[in-house]
C-alpha positions as CSV (number, residue, x, y, z in Angstrom):
1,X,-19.4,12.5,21.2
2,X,-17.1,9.7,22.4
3,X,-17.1,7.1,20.0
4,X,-17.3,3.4,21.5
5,X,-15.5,0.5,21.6
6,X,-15.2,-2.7,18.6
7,X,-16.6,-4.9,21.0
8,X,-20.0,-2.5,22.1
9,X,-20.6,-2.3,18.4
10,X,-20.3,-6.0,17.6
11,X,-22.9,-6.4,20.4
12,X,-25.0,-4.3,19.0
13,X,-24.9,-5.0,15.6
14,X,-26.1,-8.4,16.7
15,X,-29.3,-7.5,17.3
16,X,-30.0,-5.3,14.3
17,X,-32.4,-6.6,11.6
18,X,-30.8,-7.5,8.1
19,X,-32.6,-4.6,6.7
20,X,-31.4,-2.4,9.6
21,X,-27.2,-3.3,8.9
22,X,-27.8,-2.3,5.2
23,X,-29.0,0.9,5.6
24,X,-26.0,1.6,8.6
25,X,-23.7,0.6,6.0
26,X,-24.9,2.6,3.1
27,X,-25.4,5.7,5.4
28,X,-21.5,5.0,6.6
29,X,-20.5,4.5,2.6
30,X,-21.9,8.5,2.3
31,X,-19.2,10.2,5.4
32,X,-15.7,9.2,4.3
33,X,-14.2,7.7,1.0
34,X,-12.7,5.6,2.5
35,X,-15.6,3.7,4.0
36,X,-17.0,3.6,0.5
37,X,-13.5,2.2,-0.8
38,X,-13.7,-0.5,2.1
39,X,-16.8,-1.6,0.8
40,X,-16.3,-1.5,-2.4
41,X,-13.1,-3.7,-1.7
42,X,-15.1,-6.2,0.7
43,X,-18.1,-6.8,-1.6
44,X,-16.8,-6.7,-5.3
45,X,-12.9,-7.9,-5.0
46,X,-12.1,-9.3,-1.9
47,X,-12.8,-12.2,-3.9
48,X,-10.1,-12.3,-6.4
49,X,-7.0,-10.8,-4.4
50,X,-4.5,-11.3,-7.6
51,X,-7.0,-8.9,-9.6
52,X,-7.1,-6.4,-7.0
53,X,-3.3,-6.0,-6.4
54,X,-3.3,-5.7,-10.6
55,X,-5.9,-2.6,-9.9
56,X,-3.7,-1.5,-7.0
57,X,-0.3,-1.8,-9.0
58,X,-1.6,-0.2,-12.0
59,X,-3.2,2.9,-10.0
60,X,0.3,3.1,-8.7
61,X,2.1,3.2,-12.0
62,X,-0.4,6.1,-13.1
63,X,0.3,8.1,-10.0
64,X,4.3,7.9,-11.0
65,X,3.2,9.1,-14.4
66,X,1.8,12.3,-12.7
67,X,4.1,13.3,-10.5
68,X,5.8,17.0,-11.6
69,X,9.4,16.1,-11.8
70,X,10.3,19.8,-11.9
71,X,11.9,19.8,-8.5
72,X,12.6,17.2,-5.9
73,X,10.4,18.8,-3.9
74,X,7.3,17.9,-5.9
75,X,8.7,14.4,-6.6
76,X,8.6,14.0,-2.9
77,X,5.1,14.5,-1.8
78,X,3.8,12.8,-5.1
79,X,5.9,10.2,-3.5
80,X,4.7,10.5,-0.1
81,X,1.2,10.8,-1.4
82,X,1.3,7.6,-3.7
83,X,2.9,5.6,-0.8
84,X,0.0,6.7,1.5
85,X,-2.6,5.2,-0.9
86,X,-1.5,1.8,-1.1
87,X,-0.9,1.6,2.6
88,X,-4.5,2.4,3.1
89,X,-4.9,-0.2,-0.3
90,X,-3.3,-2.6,2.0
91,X,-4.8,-2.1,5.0
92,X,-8.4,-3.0,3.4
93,X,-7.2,-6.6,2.4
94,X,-5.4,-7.3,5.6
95,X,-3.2,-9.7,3.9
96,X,0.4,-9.7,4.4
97,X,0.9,-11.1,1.3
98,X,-0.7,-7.9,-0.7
99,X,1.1,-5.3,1.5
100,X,4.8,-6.8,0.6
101,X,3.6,-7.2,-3.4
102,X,2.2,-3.4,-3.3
103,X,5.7,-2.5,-1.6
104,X,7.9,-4.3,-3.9
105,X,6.2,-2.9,-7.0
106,X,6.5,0.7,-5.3
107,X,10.2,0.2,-5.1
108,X,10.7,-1.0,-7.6
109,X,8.9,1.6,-9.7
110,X,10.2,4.7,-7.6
111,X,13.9,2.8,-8.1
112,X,13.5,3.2,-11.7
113,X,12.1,6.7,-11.3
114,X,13.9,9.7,-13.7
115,X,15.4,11.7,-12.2
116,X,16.9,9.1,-9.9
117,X,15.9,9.3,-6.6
118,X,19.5,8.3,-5.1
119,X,20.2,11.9,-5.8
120,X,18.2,13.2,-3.0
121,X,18.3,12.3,0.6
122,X,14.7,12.1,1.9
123,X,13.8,9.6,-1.6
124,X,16.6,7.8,-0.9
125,X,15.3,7.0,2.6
126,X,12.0,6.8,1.4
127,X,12.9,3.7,-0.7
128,X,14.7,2.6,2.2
129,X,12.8,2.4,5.4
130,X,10.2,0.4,2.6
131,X,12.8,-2.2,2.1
132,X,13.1,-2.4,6.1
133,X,9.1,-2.7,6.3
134,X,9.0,-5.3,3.5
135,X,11.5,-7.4,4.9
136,X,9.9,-7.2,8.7
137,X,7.0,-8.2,7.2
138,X,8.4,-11.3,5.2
139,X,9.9,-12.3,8.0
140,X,6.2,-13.4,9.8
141,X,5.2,-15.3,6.6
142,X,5.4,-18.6,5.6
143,X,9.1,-20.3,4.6
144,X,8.1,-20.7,1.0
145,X,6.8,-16.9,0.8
146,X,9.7,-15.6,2.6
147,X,11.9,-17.4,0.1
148,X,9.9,-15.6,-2.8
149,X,9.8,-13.0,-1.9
150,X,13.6,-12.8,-0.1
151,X,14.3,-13.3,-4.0
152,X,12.6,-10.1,-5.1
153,X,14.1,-8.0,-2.5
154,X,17.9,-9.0,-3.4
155,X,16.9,-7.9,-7.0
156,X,15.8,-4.9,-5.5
157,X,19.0,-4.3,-3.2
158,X,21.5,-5.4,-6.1
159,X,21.0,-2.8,-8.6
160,X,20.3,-0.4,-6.2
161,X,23.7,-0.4,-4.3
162,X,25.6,-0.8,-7.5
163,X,23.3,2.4,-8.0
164,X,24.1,4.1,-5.1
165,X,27.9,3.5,-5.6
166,X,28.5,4.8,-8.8
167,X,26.6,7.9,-7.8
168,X,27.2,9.1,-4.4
C-alpha cells in the first residue's frame, strides 16, 4: 500500500466527525512509539516548553550515566544512540529554540564525558559536526537568541580547544 500525501489527509480529516479523529488517533498511538510520544508531547507539554527541555535534558544526562565506558566502541553507539533520541525529542516541538538548548546540553555533557572523548576520532567529530549544526541553526534565529546562545557556544569551543591542544 502506497501511503498518500499531507495534503489528501488534511482533506480528509476534515470531514471526519470529532468522535471519528479520536479513535484514528488512539488506534495510531498503538503502531509506533513514537506516535504515542508525539502525542503525549502535543497534549500534556507542548504547553510548558521550558519543563519539557528539563525532561529532555535530564533523560539525557541518565543515558550518559549508562553508557559502558569499557571501550570506545561502546561509548560510541551509546553516543550515537543518545544523540538520536533528542533529535527525534526535537523534532516533536518543532522549535529551533529547543533543538539548539538539547544540542548544547549534549555537548556539553559528552565534552565533559570520562574518558575524554578527544581521545577518539569518530567522538571527537561527533561533538563536532553538533557544534556545526548548532551554529547553522542559530544563525536563522532572532539577533537576541543568536547572541545567547553565540555566548554558550564560545564556552563550549574555549575549553575544548585548549582541550584538544594539550592532548593531541
Amino acid at each position: 500500500m502506497k501511503a498518500v500525501s499531507v495534503v489528501t489527509i488534511r482533506k480528509e480529516l476534515k470531514h471526519r466527525s470529532p468522535e471519528e479523529l479520536l479513535e484514528l488517533c488512539l488506534r495510531l498511538s498503538k503502531f509506533k512509539k513514537e506516535n504515542k510520544e508525539l502525542l503525549t508531547y502535543l497534549l500534556f507539554e507542548s504547553h510548558d516548553e521550558a519543563g519539557y527541555i528539563e525532561t529532555v535534558k535530564t533523560e539525557i544526562d541518565e543515558q550518559f550515566q549508562n553508557i559502558n565506558t569499557n571501550s570506545y566502541y561502546y561509548i560510541k553507539k551509546s553516543v550515537r544512540k543518545i544523540l538520536r533520541n533528542l533529535k527525534k525529542f526535537a523534532r516533536y516541538s518543532l522549535k529551533k529554540e529547543t533543538e539548539v538548548e538539547l544540542l548544547l546540553h549534549f555537548c556539553a555533557v559528552l565534552k565533559d564525558f570520562q574518558p575524554s572523548i578527544f581521545k577518539n576520532i569518530a567522538l571527537n567529530n561527533i561533538y563536532d559536526r553538533q557544534i556545526l549544526a548548532i551554529r547553522k541553526i542559530v544563525d536563522g534565529l532572532h539577533e537576541d537568541l543568536q547572541y545567547d546562545y553565540n555566548l554558550k557556544l564560545e564556552e563550549l569551543n574555549t575549553v575544548d580547544h585548549t582541550f584538544k591542544r594539550h592532548h593531541r
